[in-house]
C-alpha positions in Angstrom: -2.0 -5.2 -9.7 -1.2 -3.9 -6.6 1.7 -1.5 -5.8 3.2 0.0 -2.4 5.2 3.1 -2.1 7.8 3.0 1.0 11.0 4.8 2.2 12.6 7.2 4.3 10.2 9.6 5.9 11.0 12.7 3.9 11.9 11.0 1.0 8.8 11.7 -1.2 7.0 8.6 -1.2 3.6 10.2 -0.8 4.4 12.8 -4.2 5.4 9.7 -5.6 2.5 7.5 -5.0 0.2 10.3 -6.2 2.3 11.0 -9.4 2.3 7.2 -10.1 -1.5 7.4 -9.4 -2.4 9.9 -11.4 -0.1 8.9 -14.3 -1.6 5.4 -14.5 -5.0 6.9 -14.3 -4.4 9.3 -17.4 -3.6 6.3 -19.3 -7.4 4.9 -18.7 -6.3 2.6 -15.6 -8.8 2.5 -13.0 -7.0 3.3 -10.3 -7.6 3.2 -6.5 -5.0 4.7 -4.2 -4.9 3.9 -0.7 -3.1 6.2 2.5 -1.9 3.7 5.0 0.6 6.5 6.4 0.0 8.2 9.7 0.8 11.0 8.4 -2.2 11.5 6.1 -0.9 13.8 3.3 -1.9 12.0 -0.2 -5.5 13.7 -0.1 -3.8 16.9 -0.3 -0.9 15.6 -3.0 -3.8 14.4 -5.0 -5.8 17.7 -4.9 -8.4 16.9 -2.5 -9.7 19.5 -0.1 -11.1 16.8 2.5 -9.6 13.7 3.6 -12.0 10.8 2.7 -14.0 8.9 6.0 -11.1 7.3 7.7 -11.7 3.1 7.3 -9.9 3.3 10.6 -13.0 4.6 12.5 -15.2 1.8 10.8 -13.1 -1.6 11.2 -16.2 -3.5 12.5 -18.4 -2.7 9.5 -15.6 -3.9 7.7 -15.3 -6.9 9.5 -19.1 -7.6 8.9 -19.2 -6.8 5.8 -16.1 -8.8 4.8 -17.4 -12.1 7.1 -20.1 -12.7 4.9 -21.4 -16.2 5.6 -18.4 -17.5 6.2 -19.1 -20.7 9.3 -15.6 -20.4 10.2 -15.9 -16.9 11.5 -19.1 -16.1 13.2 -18.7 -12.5 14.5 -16.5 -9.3 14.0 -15.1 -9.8 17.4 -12.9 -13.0 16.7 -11.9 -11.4 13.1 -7.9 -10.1 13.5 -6.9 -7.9 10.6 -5.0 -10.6 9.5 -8.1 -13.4 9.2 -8.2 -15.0 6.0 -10.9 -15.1 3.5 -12.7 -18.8 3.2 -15.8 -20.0 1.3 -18.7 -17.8 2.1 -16.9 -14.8 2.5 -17.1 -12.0 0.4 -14.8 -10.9 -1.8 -14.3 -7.9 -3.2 -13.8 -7.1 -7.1 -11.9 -4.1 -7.8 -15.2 -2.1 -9.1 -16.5 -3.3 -5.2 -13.1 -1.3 -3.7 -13.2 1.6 -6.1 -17.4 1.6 -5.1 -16.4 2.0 -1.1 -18.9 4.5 0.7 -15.7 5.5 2.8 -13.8 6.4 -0.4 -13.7 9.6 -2.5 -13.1 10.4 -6.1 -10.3 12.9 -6.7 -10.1 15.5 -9.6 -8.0 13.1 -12.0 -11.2 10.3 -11.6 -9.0 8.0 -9.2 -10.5 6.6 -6.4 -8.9 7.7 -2.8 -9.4 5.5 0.7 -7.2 6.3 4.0 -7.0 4.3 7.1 -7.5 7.7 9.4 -5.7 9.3 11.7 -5.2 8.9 15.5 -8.7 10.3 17.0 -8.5 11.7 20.5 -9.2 8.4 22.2 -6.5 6.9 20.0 -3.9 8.9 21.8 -1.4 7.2 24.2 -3.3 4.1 23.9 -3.4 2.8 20.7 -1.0 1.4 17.7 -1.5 2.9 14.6 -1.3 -0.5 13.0 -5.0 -1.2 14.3 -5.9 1.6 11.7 -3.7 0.1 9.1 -5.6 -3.4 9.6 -8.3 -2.1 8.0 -6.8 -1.9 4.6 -5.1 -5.5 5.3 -8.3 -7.0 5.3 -9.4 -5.0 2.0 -6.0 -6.5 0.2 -6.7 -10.2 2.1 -10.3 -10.1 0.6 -9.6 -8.6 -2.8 -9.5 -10.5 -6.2 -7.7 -7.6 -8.7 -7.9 -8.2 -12.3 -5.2 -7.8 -15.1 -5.3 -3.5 -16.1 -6.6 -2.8 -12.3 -4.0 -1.1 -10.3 -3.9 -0.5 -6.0 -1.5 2.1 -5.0 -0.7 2.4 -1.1 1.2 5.2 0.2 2.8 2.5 3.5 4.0 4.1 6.6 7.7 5.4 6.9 10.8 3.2 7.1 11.0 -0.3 7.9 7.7 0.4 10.1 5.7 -1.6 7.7 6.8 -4.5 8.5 5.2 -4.5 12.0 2.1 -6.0 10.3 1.8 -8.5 7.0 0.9 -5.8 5.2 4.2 -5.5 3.9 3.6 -8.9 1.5 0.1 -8.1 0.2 1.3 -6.4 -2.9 3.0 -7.7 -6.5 5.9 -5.0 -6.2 6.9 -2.7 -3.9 8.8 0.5 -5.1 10.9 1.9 -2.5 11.7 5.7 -2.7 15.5 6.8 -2.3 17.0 10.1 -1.8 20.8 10.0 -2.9 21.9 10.2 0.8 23.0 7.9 3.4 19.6 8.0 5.7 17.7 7.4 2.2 20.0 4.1 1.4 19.9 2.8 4.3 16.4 2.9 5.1 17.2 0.6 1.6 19.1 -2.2 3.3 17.2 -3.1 6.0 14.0 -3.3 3.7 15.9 -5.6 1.9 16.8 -7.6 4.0 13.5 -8.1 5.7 11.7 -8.1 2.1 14.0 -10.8 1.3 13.1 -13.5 3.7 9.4 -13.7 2.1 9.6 -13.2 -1.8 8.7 -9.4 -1.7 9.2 -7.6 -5.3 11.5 -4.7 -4.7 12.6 -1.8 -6.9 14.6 1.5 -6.0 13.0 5.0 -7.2 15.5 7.2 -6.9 13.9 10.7 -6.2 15.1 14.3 -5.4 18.7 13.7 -8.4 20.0 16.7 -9.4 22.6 15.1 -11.5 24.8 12.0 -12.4 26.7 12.0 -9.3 23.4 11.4 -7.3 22.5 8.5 -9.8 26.5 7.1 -9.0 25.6 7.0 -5.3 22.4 5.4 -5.6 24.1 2.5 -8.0 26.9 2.0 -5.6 24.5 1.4 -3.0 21.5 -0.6 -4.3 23.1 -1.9 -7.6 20.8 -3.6 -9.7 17.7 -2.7 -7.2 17.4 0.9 -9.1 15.0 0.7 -11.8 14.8 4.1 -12.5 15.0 8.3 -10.8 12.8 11.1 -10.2 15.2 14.7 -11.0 14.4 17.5 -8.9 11.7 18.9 -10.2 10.4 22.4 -10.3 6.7 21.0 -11.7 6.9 19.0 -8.4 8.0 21.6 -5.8 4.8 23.8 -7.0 2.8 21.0 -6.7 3.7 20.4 -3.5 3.2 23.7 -2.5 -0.2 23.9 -3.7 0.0 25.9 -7.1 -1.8 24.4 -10.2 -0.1 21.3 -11.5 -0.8 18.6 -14.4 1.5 15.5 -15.4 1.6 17.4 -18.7 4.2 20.4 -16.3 6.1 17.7 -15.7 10.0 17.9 -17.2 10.4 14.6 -19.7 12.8 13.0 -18.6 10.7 12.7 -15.1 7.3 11.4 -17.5 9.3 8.9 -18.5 10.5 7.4 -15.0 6.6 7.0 -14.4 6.2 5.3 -17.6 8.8 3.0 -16.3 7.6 1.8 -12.9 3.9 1.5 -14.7 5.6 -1.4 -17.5 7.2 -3.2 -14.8 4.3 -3.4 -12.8 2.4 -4.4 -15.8 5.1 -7.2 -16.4 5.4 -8.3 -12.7 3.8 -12.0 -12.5 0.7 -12.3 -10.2 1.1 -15.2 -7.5 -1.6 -16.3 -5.7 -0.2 -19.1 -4.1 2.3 -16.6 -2.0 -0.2 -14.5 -1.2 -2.1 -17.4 -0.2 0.3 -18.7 1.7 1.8 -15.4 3.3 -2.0 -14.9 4.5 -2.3 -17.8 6.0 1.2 -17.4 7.7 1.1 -14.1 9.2 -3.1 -14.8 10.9 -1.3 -18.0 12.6 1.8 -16.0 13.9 -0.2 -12.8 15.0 -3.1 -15.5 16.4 -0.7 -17.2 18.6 1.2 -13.1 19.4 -2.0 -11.9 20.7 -5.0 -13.2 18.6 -6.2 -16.6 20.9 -5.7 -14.4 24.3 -7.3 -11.4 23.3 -10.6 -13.2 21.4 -10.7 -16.3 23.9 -10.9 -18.3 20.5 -8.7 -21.1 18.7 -8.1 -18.9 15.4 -6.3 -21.0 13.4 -9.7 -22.7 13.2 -10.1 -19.6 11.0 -8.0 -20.9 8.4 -10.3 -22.9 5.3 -8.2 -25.3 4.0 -10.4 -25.8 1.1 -10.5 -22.1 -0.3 -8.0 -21.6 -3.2 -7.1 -18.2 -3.7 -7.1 -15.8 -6.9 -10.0 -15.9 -9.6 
């Protein structure tokens, strides 16, 4: 299954992504968690020292690699990070994404990839969502299994929807302080999510007490699944003194052990994510794509390759 973390910048997203992370991967779920922030902070949350090799700096290997034999596409140049797989491409199984040579294993045995951030030349020049494409084209050409979790840590706000990356997952948890920047950050993901079948639940995060919890149910209603208290366990994390799941208060174990049974009990539809792949190469091939490659890319599209296992 595969899971994004949004919200708010600020709102803990990234803590929360590596708490989910970690939680699931104590529970003997291979996990492989994925920074697609520019801000690149989940190495740290998750205890690294180093930040693994950005995929960012390596998007033509990628490309190659991902291509296979496909006829349709015959070089990395005419590949958008939106390009669909199609028969004789290669697909990745999750044990092929946990195996990345970018990647590195953190000290809880989950696997850790990150799109990079800006490099020098990047600088005044570049969008950060040619970094991001990277790990578009991982999701596009990966065929996850039931007990196999993805967990991407997206970009701030409603940024993420700037690419399709936004519909490549079964459920996206979006992370809410108990404030007015936090739910409204809320309402304009929803109403984008909306428009294409995306799976959305509220976190609430940073409570200190049932008046918090009122104002996040007045504001998102049903949408709140469950809340993060404030947490001293947390704040030390955070600040880089030694932390397990096991210093975490109860009452936040338990939140965790709530998003992981409703991902587990989200239905898997490849036929929208199918679909929503196909869509978003033939809208960002006729943006940009055809100009920019010189190249008919909807040719791309194999209309004989079913998706999912």
């Amino acid at each position: 299954m595969r899971v994004a973390f949004v919200g708010k910048g600020g709102s803990g997203k990234t803590t929360m992504s590596a708490l989910f992370a970690r939680h699931v991967a104590s529970q003997g779920g291979p996990v492989v968690a994925m920074d697609a922030d520019i801000n690149q902070h989940l190495a740290l949350v998750l205890g690294l020292d180093e930040q693994p090799e950005p995929l960012g700096a390596h998007l033509t290997e990628i490309k190659d690699r991902l291509r296979g034999d496909n006829p349709r596409i015959p070089s990395a140049e005419v590949m958008l990070k939106t390009t669909p797989p199609g028969r004789g491409s290669r697909l990745l199984r999750f044990d092929d994404l946990a195996a990345d040579p970018y990647g590195l294993t953190t000290p809880d045995g989950l696997r850790l990839l990150a799109t990079g951030p800006f490099s020098e030349d990047d600088l005044g020049v570049a969008c950060y969502h040619s970094k991001v494409g990277a790990v578009e084209l991982l999701l596009n050409h990966l065929i996850d299994g039931p007990g196999e979790y993805v967990v991407v840590d997206m970009t701030a706000g409603a940024d993420s929807f700037a690419s399709g990356l936004f519909t490549r997952f079964d459920l996206t948890f979006l992370v809410a302080e108990p404030t007015r920047q936090g739910v409204s950050v809320y309402r304009q993901y929803r109403e984008y999510a909306a428009k294409y079948d995306v799976a959305l639940a509220v976190v609430g995060n940073k409570v200190h007490g049932p008046s918090d919890v009122d104002f996040l149910r007045e504001h998102v209603g049903d949408d709140l699944l469950t809340w993060m208290e404030h947490s001293a366990a947390v704040r030390a994390m955070e600040q880089g003194r030694h932390f397990t799941l096991d210093d975490l208060e109860p009452a936040n174990a338990d939140a965790l052990a709530v998003l992981r049974k409703t991902l587990d009990e989200q239905e898997k539809d490849w036929a929208r994510f199918g679909r929503q792949t196909v869509e978003f190469h033939l809208r960002n091939a006729k943006a940009w794509g055809n100009e920019r490659t010189g190249a008919d890319l909807a040719e791309q599209i194999d209309p004989g390759f079913v998706y999912g296992p």
